[in-house]
C-alpha positions as a Python dict, from the first residue, in 0.01 Angstrom:
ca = {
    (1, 'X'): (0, 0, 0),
    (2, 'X'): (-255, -141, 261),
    (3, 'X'): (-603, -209, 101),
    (4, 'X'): (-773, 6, 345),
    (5, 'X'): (-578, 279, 242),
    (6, 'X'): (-663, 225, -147),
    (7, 'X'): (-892, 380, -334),
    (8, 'X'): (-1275, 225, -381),
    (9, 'X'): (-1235, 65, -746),
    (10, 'X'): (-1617, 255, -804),
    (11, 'X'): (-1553, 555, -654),
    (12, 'X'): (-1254, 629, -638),
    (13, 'X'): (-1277, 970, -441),
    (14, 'X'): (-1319, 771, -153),
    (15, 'X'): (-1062, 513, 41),
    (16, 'X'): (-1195, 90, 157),
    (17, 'X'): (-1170, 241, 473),
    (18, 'X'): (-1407, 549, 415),
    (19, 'X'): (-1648, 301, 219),
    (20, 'X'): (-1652, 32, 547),
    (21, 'X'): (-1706, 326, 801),
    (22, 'X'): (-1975, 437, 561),
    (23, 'X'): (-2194, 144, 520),
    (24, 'X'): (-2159, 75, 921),
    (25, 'X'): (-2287, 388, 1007),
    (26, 'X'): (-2600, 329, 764),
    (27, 'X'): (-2624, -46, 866),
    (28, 'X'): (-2525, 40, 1239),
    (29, 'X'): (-2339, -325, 1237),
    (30, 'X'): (-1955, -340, 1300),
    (31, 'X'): (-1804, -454, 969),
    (32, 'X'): (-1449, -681, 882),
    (33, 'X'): (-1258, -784, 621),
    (34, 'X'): (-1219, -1112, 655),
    (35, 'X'): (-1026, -1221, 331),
    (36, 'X'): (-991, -1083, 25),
    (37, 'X'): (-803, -1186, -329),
    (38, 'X'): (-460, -1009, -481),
    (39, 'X'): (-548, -999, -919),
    (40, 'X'): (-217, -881, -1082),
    (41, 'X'): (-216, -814, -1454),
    (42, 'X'): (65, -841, -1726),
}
């Protein structure tokens, strides 16, 4: 599983990638994810 494909941990109804396209349509500003940290439990 990509993490643009996974669901938004707060909303999960929606996708990373549907929260990113989101917020740069409301900031008009092309967005990236740079980095981002893998938390595994148990």
């Amino acid at each position: 599983m990509t993490l643009l494909a996974q669901p938004y941990i707060r909303y999960p109804a929606i996708t990373v990638d549907e929260l990113i396209r989101l917020n740069m349509a409301t900031l008009g500003e092309a967005i990236q994810v740079r980095r981002f940290a893998r938390f595994s439990l148990g």
